[in-house]
N, C-alpha and C positions, 0 to 999 in steps of 0.2 A: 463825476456823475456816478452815480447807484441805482442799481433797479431793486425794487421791491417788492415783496407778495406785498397783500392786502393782509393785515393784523399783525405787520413786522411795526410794532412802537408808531403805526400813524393810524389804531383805531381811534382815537380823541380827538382827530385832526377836524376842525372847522374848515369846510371843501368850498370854494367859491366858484363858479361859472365865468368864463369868458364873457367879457360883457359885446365880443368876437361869436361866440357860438350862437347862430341861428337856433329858433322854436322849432323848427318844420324838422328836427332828427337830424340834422348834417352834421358838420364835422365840430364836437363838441370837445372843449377841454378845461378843466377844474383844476385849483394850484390852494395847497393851505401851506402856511405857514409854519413850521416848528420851531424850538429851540435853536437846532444849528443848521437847519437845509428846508428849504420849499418843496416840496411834493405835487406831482403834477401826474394827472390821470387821465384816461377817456372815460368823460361823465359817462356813457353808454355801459360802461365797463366798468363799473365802480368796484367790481370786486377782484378785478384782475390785474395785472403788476401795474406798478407805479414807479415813476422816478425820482429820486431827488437828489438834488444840488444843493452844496454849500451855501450859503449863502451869500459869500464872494462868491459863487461864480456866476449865480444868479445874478448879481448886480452887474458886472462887470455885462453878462449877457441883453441885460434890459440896457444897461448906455449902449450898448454895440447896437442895439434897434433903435434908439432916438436918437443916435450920431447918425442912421440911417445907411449904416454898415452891410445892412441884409438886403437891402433893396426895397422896393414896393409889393 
């Protein structure tokens, strides 16, 4: 995993909303996709650091939540 400013090679990034994150301003989070890692933000925060993961690790991470690995 990596952390990122905001304008580190993910200003071009198409940002999606959690179809998870509530309207009413709660706990929001947006993921685009790039070339070799996912980037993941607080919509609220759009301009402030960001993460991204490989994309092995990201995958490996979404089976570990549908094997139901993290819990409820």
């Amino acid at each position: 995993m990596n952390t990122m400013q905001s304008g580190d090679d993910a200003s071009e990034l198409m940002w999606v909303k959690s179809s998870y994150s509530s309207s009413e301003g709660g706990m929001c989070v947006e993921v685009a996709a790039g070339p070799v890692a996912i980037h993941v933000r607080d919509s609220k925060h759009a301009q402030g650091p960001q993460l991204a993961f490989h994309i092995a690790e990201w995958g490996a991470f979404i089976g570990s939540l549908r094997a139901g690995e993290f819990g409820a």
